[in-house]
C-alpha positions as CSV (number, residue, x, y, z in Angstrom):
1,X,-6.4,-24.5,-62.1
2,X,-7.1,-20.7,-63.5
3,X,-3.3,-19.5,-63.0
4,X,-4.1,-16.1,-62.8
5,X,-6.8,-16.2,-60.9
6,X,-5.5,-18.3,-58.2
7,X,-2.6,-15.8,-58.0
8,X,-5.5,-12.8,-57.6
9,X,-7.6,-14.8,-55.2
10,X,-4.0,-15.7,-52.9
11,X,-3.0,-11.9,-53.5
12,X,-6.0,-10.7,-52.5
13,X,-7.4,-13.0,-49.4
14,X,-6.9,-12.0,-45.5
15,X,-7.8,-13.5,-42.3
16,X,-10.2,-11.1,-42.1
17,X,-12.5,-11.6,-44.7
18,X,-12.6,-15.1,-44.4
19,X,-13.9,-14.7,-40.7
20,X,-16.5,-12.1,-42.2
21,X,-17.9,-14.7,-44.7
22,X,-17.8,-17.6,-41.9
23,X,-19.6,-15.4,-39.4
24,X,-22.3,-14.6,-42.5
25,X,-22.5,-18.5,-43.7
26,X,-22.8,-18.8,-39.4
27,X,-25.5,-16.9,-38.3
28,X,-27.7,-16.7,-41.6
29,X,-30.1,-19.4,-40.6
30,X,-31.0,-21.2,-37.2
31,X,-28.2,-23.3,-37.6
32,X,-24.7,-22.8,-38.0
33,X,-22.4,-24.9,-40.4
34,X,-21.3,-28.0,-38.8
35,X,-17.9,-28.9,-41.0
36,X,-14.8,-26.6,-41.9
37,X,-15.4,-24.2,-44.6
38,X,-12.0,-23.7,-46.5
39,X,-10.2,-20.3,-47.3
40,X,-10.8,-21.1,-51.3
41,X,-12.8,-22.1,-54.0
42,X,-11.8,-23.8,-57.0
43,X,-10.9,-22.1,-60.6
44,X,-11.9,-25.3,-63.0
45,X,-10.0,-24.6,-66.6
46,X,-11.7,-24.9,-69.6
47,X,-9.7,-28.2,-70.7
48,X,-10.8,-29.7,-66.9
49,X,-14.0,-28.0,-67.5
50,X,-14.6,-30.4,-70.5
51,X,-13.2,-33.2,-69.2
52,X,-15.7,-33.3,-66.2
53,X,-18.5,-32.6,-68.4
54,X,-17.2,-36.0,-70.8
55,X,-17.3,-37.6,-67.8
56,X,-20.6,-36.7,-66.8
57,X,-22.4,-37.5,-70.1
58,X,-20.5,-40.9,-69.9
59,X,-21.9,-41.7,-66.7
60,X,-25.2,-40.7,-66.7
61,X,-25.7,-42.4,-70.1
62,X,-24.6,-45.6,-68.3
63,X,-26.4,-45.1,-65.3
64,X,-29.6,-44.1,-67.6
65,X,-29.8,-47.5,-69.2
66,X,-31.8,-50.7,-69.0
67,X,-28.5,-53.0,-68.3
68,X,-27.8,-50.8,-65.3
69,X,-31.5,-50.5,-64.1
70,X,-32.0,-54.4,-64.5
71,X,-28.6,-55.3,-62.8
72,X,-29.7,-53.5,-59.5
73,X,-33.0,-54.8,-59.4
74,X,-30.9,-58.3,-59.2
75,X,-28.5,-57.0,-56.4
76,X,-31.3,-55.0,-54.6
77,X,-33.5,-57.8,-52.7
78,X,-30.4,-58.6,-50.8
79,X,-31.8,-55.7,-48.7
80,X,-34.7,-54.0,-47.3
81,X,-36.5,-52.3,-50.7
82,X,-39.7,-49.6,-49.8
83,X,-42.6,-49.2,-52.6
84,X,-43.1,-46.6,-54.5
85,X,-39.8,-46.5,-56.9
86,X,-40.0,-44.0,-59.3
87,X,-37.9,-45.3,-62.5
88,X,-34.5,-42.7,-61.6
89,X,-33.2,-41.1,-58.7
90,X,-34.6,-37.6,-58.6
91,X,-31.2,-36.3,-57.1
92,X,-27.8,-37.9,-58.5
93,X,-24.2,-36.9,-57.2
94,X,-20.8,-38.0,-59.2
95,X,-17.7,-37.8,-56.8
96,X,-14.6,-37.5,-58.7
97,X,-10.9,-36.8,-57.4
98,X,-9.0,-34.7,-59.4
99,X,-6.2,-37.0,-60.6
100,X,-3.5,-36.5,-63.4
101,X,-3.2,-39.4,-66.1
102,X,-0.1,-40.4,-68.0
103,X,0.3,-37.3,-69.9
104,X,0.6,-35.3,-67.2
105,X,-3.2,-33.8,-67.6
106,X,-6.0,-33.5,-65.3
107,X,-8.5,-36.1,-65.0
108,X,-11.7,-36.9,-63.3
109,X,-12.1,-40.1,-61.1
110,X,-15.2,-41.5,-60.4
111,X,-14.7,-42.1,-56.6
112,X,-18.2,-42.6,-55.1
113,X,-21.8,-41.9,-56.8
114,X,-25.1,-41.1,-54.5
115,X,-28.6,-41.7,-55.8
116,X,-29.4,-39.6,-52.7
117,X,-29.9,-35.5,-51.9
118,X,-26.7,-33.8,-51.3
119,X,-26.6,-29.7,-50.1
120,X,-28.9,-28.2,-53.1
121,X,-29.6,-25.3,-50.8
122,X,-26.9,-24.4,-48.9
123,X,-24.4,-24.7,-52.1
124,X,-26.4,-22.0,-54.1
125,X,-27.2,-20.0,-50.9
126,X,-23.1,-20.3,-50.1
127,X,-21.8,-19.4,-53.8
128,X,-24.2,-15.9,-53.2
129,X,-22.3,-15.3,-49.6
130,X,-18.8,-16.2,-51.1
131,X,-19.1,-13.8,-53.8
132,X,-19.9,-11.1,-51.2
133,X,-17.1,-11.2,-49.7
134,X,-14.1,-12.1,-51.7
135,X,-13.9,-10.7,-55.4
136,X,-15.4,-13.5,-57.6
137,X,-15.5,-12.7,-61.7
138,X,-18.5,-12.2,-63.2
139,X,-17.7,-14.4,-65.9
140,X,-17.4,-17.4,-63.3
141,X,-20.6,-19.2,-62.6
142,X,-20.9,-22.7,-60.1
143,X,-23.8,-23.8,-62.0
144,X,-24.2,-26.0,-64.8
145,X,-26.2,-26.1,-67.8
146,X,-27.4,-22.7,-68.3
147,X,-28.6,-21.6,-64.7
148,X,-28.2,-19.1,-62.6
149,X,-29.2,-18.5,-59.3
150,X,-32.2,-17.8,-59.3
151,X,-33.2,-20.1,-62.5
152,X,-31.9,-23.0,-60.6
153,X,-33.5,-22.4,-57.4
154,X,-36.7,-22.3,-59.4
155,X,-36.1,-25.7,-61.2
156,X,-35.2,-27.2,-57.3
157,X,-38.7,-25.8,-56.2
158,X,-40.5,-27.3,-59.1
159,X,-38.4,-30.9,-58.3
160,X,-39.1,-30.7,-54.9
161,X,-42.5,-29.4,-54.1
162,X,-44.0,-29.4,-57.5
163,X,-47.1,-28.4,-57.8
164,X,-48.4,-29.0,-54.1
165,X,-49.2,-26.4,-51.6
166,X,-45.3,-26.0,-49.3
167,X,-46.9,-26.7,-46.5
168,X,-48.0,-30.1,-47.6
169,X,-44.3,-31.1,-48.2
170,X,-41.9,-32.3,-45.9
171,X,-38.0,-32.6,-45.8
172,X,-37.9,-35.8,-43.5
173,X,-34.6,-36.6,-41.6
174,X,-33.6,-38.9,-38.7
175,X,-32.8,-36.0,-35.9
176,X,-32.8,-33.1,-37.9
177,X,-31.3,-31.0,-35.5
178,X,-28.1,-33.3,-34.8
179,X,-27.5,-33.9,-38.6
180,X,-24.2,-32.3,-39.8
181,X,-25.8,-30.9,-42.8
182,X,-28.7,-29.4,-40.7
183,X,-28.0,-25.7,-42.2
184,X,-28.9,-27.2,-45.6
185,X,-32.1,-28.3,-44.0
186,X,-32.3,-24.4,-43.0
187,X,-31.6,-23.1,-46.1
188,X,-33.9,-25.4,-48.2
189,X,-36.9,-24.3,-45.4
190,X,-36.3,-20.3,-46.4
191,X,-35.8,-21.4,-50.2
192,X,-38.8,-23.6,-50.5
193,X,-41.2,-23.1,-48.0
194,X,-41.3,-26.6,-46.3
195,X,-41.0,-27.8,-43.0
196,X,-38.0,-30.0,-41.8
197,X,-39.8,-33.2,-40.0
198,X,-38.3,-35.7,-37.8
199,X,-39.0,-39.4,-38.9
200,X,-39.7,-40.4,-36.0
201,X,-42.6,-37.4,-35.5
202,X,-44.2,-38.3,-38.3
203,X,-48.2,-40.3,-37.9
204,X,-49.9,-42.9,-40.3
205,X,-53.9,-42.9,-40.0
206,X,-55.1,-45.4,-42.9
207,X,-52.2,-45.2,-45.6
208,X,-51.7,-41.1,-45.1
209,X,-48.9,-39.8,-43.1
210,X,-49.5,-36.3,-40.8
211,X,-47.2,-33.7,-38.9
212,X,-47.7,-31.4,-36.4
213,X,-47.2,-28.0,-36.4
214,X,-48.6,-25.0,-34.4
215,X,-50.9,-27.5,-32.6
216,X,-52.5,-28.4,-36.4
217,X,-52.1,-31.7,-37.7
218,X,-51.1,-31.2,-41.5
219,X,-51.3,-33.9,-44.7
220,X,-48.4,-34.9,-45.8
221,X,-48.7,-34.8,-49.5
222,X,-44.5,-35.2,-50.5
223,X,-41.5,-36.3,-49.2
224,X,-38.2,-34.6,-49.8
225,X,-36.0,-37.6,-48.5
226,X,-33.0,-37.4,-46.7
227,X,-33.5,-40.3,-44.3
228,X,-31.4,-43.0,-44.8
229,X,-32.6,-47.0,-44.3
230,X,-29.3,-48.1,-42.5
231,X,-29.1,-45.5,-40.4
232,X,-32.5,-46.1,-39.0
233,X,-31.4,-49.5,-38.6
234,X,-27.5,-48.8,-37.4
235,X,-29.5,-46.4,-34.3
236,X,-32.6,-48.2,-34.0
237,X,-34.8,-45.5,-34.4
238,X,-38.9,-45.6,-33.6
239,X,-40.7,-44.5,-36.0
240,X,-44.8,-44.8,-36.2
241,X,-45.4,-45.9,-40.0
242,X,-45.1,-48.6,-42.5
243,X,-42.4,-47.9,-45.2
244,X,-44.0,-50.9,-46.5
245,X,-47.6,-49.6,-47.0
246,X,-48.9,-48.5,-50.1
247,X,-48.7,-45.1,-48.6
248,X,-50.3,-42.1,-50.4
249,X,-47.3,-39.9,-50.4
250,X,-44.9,-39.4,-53.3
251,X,-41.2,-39.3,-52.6
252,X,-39.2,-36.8,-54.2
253,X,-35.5,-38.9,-53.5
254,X,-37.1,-42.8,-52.9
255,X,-35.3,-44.8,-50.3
256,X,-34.5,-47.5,-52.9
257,X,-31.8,-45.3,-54.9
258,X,-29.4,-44.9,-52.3
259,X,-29.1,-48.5,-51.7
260,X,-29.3,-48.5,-55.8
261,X,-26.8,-46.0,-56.8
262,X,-24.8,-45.2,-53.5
263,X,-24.1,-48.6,-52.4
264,X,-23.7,-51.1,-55.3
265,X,-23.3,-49.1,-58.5
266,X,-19.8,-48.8,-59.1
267,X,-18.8,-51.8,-60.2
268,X,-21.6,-52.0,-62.9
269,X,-19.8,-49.0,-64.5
270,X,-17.2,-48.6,-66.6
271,X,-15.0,-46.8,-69.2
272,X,-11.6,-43.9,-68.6
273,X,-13.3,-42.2,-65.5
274,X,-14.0,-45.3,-63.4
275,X,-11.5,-47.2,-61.1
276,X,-11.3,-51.0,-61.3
277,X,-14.4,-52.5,-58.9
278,X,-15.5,-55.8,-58.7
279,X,-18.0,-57.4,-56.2
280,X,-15.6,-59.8,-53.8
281,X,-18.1,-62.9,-54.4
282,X,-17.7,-62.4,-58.5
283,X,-14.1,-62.2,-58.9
284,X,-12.3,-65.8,-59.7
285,X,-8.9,-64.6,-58.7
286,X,-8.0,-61.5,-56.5
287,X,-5.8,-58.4,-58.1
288,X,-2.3,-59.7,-58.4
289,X,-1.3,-55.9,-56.3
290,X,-3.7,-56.2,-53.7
291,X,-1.9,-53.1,-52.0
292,X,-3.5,-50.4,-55.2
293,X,-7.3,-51.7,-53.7
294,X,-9.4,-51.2,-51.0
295,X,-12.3,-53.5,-49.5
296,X,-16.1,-51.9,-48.9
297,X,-18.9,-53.3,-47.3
298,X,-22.0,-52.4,-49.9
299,X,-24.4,-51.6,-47.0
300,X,-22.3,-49.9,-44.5
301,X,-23.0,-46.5,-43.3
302,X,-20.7,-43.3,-43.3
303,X,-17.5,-45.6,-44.5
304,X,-17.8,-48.3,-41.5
305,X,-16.5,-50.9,-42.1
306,X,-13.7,-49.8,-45.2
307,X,-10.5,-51.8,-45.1
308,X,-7.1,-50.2,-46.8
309,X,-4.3,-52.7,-45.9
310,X,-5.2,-55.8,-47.6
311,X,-4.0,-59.4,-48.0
312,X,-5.3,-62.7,-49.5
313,X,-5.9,-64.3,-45.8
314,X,-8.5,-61.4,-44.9
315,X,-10.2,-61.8,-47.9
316,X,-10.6,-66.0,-47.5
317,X,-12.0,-65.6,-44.1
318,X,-14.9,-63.2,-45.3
319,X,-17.9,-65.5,-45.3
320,X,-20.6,-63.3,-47.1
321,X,-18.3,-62.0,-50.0
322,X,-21.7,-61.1,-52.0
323,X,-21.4,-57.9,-49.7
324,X,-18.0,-56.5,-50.3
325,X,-16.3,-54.9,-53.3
326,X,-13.2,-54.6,-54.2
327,X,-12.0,-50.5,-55.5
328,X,-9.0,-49.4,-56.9
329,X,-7.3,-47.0,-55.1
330,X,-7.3,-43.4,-56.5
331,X,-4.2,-41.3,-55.9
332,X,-5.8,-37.1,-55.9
333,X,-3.1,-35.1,-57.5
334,X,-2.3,-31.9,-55.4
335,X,-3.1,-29.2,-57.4
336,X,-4.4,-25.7,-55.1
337,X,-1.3,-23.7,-54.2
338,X,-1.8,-22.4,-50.6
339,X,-0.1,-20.1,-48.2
340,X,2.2,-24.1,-47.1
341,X,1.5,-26.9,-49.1
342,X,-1.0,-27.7,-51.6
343,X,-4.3,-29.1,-51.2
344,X,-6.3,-31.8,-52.6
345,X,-9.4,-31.6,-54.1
346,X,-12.8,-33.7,-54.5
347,X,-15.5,-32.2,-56.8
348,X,-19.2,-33.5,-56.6
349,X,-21.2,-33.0,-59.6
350,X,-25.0,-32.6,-58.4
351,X,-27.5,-33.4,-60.9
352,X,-31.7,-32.9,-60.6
353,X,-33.7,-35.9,-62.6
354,X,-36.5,-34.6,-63.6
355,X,-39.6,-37.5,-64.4
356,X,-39.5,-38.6,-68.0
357,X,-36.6,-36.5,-68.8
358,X,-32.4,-37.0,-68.8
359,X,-30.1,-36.0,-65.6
360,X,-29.7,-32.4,-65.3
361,X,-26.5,-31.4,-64.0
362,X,-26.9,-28.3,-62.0
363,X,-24.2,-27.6,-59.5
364,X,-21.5,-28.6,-57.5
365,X,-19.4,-29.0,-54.3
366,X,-15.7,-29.0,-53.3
367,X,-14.0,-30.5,-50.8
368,X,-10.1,-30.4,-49.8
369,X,-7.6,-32.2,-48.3
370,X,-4.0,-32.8,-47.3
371,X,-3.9,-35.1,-45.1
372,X,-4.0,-38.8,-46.5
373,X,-7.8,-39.5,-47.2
374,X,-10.7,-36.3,-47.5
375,X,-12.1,-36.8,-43.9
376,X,-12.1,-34.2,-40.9
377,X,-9.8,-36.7,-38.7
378,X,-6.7,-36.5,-41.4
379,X,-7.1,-32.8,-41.6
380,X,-7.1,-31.4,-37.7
381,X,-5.0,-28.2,-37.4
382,X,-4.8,-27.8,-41.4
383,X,-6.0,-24.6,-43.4
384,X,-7.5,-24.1,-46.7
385,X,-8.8,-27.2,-46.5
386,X,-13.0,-28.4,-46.3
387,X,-15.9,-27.9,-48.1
388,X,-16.5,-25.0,-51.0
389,X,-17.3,-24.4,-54.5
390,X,-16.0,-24.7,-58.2
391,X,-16.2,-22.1,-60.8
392,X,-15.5,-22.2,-64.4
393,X,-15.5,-19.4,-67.1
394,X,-18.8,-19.0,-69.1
395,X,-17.7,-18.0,-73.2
């Protein structure tokens, strides 16, 4: 979106390098990355630049109130809630596509939201290997709001483990080791100090939770969630506590605000960066063009369940309409020029939520496409296309 720069980044890249910096991202940490890397990062302009940042303060200022808050407490006991809420996320993700409106300029789309962790580690740990090995402007930073590198992975330690000893804080997963995000469970161990723990390794003695490790059994004083209720659920997992105790654990990332914000928050929001959404059992009519939406389940995992061809007769026979919305569909606008066509491109916004304070948007993640939707199955035997980074000038 940086002309010149994409035509010095294109100039300048070779096969070469880009297998150097995959072999570095590869073999930095136990685990290796476990989804396609693309060739590129992103060049944001300033106009796009300000646009995204419009959009963010829109959001989060709607997200942030006591309408929003008080309208998913009345869609929440539809489903499994834990104790323990804190009153915002800790971690919040915006997901726009990079559309063009109808004057032909960039625009953000609110696609999908996450009250939930996304790759805080291995984003800042992969912007410091990508500048390594391609030539990336010192006047282009990834992160947001006046950090830097090592700024921000201060403010992620003092979110995350606070003032508790590391040891006594755990980054709890379902399989850790199977997860395709595992080398951000790597990275966030050698950043912060904290053990990755498997849910179901976990032990409850009174209303206090333990782990093992080197034969000791240690207190487990926070939780870094990334465990997911539906997915425990969806693989009927074992686990040997109560989510329903009043444990003595704090949880950095509560269970509750990805059901919150991930699963039912999109059609309580509104305004230039948001699709049309509407909860299927709310709506008196359907969309005249039913072909522009798609149908989601609220509590599905991983996009089960997501319908794209619809008609009037499939919606009718859907008994439990309270659990489906409706979403525009968003058309991405292809915008990275590439050695063959261009590519597509998502951008998350990743914000920390620090108690008592507003969202702080920190960084940010890329992905690419051009196949018809982002996923790895519409994107086989395609390059420059995957996960990466944004940059933007700093004035």
């Amino acid at each position: 979106m940086i002309p010149y720069l994409r035509e010095k980044f294109n100039k300048e890249f070779t096969e070469k390098k880009y297998q150097n910096f995959l072999a570095e991202l590869d073999t930095s940490f136990k685990y290796p990355t476990d989804f396609r890397v693309s060739e590129t990062p992103l060049f944001l302009s300033d106009e796009f630049y300000e646009e995204l940042l419009n959009a963010c303060n829109d959001l989060t200022s709607q997200i942030s109130s006591s309408d929003f808050r008080k309208r998913t407490d009345e869609i929440i006991p539809r489903v499994k809630s834990v104790n323990g809420e804190e009153e915002h996320p800790v971690f919040l993700q915006l997901d726009f596509a990079i559309c063009k409106n109808e004057e032909n300029s960039f625009i953000p789309k609110l696609i999908e939201l996450q009250g939930f962790p996304s790759l805080y580690a291995y984003q800042s740990f992969f912007s410091s290997v990508l500048r390594k090995h391609f030539d990336i402007e010192d006047n282009l930073s990834s992160y947001f709001s006046g950090y830097n590198q090592e700024s921000y992975i201060r403010f992620l330690k003092e979110i995350i483990v606070g003032n508790n000893d590391p040891q006594n804080v755990i980054l709890l997963e379902i399989e850790p080791a199977k997860q395709k995000t595992r080398i951000d469970f790597a990275a966030t161990e050698k950043m912060l100090g904290i053990k990755t723990v498997d849910i179901s390794s976990l032990k409850q003695r009174d209303n206090k939770l333990f782990y093992f490790s080197n034969g000791l059994q240690i207190p487990v004083k926070r939780i870094y969630n990334r465990v997911i209720l539906d997915e425990i659920d969806r693989k009927e997992i074992k686990y040997n506590f109560n989510f329903d105790d009043d444990l003595e654990v704090e949880w950095c990332g509560h269970p509750n605000w990805f059901l919150k914000i991930s699963k039912i928050s999109l059609p309580l929001l509104s305004g230039k960066y948001v699709p049309q959404c509407y909860f299927l059992d709310e709506l008196e009519k359907y969309p005249y063009e039913l072909s522009k939406f798609v149908l989601k389940p609220l509590f599905s995992f991983a996009g089960l369940g997501v319908e794209v061809d619809l008609t009037k007769e499939m919606l009718d026979k859907i008994a439990d309409k309270k659990n489906y919305i409706l979403q525009e569909k968003i058309k991405y606008t292809p915008l990275i020029e590439t050695p063959d066509e261009p590519s597509k491109v998502e951008i998350r916004m990743m914000f920390l939520w620090p108690k008592d304070k507003e969202p702080v948007l920190v960084n940010n993640l890329i992905r690419m496409s051009k196949g018809k939707m982002m996923g790895v199955d519409f994107n086989k035997n395609k390059t420059w296309v995957g996960s990466s980074v944004g940059y933007y000038l700093k004035h």
